[in-house]
C-alpha positions as CSV (number, residue, x, y, z in Angstrom):
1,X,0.0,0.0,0.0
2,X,1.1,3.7,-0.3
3,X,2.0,4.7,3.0
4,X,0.4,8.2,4.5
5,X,1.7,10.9,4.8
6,X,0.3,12.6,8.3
7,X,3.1,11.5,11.2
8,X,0.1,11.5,14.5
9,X,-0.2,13.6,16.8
10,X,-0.1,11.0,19.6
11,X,3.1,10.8,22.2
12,X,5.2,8.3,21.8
13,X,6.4,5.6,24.3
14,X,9.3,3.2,24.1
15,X,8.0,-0.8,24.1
16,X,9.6,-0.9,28.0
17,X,7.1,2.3,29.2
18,X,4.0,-0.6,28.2
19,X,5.5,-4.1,28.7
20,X,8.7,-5.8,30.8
21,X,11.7,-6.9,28.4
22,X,12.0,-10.0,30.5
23,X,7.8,-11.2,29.4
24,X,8.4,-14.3,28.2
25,X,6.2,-15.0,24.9
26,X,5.9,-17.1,22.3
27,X,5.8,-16.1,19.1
28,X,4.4,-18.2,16.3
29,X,4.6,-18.2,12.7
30,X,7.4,-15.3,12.4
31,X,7.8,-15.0,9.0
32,X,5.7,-11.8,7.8
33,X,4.2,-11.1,4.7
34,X,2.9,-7.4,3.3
35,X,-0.1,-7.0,5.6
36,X,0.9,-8.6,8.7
37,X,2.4,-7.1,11.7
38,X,6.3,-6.7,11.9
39,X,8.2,-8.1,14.2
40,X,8.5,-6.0,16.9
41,X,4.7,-5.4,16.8
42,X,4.4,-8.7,16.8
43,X,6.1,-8.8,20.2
44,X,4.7,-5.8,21.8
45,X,1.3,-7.4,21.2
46,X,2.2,-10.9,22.9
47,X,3.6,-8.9,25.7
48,X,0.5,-7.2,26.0
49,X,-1.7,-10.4,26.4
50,X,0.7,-12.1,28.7
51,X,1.1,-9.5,31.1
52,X,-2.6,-8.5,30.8
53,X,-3.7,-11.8,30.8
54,X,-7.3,-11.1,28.7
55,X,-9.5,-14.0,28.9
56,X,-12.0,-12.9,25.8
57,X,-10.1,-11.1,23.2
58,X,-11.7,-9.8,19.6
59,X,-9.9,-8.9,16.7
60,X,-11.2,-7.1,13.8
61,X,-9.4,-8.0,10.5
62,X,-8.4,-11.3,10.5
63,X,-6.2,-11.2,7.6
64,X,-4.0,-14.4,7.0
65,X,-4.8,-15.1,10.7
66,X,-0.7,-14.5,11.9
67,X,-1.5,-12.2,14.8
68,X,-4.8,-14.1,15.8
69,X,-3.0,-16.9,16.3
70,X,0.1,-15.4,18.8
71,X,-3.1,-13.6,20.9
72,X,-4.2,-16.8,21.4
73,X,-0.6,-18.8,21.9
74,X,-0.4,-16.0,24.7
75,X,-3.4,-15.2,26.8
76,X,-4.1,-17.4,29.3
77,X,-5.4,-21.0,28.8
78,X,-8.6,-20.7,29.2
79,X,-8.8,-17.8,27.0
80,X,-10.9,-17.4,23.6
81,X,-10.2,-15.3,20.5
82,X,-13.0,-14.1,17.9
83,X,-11.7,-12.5,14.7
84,X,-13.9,-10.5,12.4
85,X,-12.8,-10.7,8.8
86,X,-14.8,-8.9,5.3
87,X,-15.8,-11.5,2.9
88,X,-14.1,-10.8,-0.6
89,X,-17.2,-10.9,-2.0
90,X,-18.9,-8.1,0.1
91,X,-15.6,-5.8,-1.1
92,X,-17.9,-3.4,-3.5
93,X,-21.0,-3.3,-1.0
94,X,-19.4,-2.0,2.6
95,X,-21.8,0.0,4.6
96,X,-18.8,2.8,4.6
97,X,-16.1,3.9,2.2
98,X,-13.1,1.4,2.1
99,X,-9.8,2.9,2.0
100,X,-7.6,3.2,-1.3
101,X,-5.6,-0.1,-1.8
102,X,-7.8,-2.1,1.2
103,X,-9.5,-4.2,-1.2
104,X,-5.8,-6.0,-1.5
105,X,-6.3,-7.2,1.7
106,X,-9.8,-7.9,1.9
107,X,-9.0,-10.4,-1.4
108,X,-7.0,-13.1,-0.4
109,X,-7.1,-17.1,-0.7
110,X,-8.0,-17.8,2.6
111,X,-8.3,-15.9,5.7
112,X,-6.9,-17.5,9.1
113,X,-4.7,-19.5,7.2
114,X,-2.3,-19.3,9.6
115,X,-4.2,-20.7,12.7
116,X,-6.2,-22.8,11.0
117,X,-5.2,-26.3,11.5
118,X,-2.9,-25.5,14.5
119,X,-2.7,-26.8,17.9
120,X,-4.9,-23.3,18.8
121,X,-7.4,-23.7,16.4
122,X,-10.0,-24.4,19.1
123,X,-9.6,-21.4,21.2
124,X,-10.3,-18.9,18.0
125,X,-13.5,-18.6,16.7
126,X,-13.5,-17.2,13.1
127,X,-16.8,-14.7,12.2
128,X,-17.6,-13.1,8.6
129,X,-19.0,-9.6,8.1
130,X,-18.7,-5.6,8.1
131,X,-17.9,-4.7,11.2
132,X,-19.6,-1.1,10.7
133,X,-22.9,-2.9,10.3
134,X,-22.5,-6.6,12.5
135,X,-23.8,-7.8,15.3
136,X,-22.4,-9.2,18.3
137,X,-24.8,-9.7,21.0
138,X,-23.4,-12.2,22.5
139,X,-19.8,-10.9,22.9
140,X,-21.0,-7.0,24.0
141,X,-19.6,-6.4,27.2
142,X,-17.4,-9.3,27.5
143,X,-14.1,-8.7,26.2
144,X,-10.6,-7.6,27.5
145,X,-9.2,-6.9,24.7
146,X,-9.7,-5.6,21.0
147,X,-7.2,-5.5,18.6
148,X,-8.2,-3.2,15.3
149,X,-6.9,-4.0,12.1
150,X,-9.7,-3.6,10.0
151,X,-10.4,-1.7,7.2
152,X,-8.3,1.6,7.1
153,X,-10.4,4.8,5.9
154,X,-11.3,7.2,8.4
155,X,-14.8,6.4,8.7
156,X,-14.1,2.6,9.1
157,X,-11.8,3.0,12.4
158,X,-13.9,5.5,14.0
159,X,-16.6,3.2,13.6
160,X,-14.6,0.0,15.2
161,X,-13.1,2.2,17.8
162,X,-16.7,2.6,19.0
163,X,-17.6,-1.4,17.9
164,X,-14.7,-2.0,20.3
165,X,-16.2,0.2,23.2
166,X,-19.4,-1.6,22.8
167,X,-17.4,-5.2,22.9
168,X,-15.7,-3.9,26.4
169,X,-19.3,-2.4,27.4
170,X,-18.2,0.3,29.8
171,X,-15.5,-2.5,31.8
172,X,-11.6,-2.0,31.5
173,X,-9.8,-3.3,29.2
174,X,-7.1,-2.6,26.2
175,X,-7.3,-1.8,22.3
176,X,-4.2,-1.5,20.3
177,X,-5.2,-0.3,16.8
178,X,-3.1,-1.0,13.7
179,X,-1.7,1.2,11.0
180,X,-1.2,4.1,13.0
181,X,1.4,6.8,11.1
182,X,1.1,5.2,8.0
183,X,-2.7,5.3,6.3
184,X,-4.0,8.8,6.5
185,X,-7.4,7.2,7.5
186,X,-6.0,5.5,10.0
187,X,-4.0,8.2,11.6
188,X,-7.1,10.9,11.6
189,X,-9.1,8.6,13.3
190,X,-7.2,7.9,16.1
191,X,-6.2,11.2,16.5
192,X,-9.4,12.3,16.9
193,X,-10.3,10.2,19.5
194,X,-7.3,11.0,21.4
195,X,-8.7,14.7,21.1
196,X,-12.0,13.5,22.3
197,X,-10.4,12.1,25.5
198,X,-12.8,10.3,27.5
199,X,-12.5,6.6,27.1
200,X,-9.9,7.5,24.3
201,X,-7.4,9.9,27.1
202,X,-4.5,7.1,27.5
203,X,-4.0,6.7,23.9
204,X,-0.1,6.6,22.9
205,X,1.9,5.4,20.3
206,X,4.2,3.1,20.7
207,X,8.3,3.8,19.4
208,X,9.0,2.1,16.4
209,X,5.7,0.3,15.5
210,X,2.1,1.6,13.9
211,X,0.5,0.2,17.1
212,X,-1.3,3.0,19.2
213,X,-2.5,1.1,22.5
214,X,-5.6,2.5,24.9
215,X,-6.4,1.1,28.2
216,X,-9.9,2.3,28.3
217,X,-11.7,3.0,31.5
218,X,-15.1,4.4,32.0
């Protein structure tokens, strides 16, 4: 994809001012592919989960499935993972405006490649549809932890940033979005709701990634 051009307006932390260096992980299926995480995102996120220890986490954009599976390898046991993904075939009728160059990663061969088939298979649960217009009534007010990775254009993360508030319904809990700094729609967004404050006021960036992580309290 083109990257953006808009830098953020968020503060920046080093990886160490979120999550201890010494957090063991595990880290599965490293080798990345355009679309995935990088490595040291990749990282900061398993950190995340281990030290947070999220029993119910939700991720929106499922991709090849790479980072779905390392949420699960790294919350607790008895954890569960739900991942949202767009079917290809819905690409031309989303209820808002898809970013330019998204429709790459909504057409793929198979999403959750990655975790399907693995010895985690059973602790993530795969759902299909557009997360501006889906329904979850099952999961709303349940989950720990959200991680957005969805589609990219303004209008799409505003609208799973509030998807996610309605996943956490008013309890604590973290969302990392993805993309941050380097899709314009992406960047807005999240800015925005960093201006906003409320739920949004922890919002940072994180040094050397695209991650921009939230503990959200009421």
């Amino acid at each position: 994809y083109a990257p953006g051009r808009r830098a953020g307006a968020l503060p920046a932390v080093a990886p160490e001012a979120l999550t201890r260096e010494a957090t063991p992980v595990q880290l599965r299926a490293p080798a990345a592919v355009d679309g995935n995480v990088t490595a040291l995102e990749l990282l900061v996120l398993a950190r995340l989960v281990a030290e947070r220890t999220p029993r119910r986490l939700f991720e929106i954009g499922t991709f090849d499935g790479r980072t779905t599976l390392n949420l699960a390898a790294n919350a607790p046991a008895d954890a569960h993972v739900w991942t949202l993904d767009l079917p290809p075939a819905a690409v031309g009728t989303t209820a808002l405006p898809l970013a330019p160059h998204d429709r790459a990663y909504v057409e793929k061969p198979a999403a959750g490649a990655r975790f399907a088939g693995s010895d985690l298979a059973s602790r993530i649960t795969q759902l299909w549809g557009d997360s501006a217009v889906v329904t979850t009534p099952d999961l709303d007010g349940t989950i720990d932890f959200v991680f957005v990775d969805g589609a990219h254009s303004r209008e799409y993360v505003a609208s799973d940033a509030a998807f996610a508030l309605r996943l956490l319904g008013g309890r604590p809990g973290t969302v990392v979005f993805h993309d941050y700094g380097t899709w314009d729609g992406v960047t807005e967004a999240v800015d925005a709701l960093a201006a906003a404050a409320g739920p949004w006021r922890s919002l940072v960036r994180v040094a050397g990634t695209t991650l921009a992580v939230a503990d959200v309290t009421r």
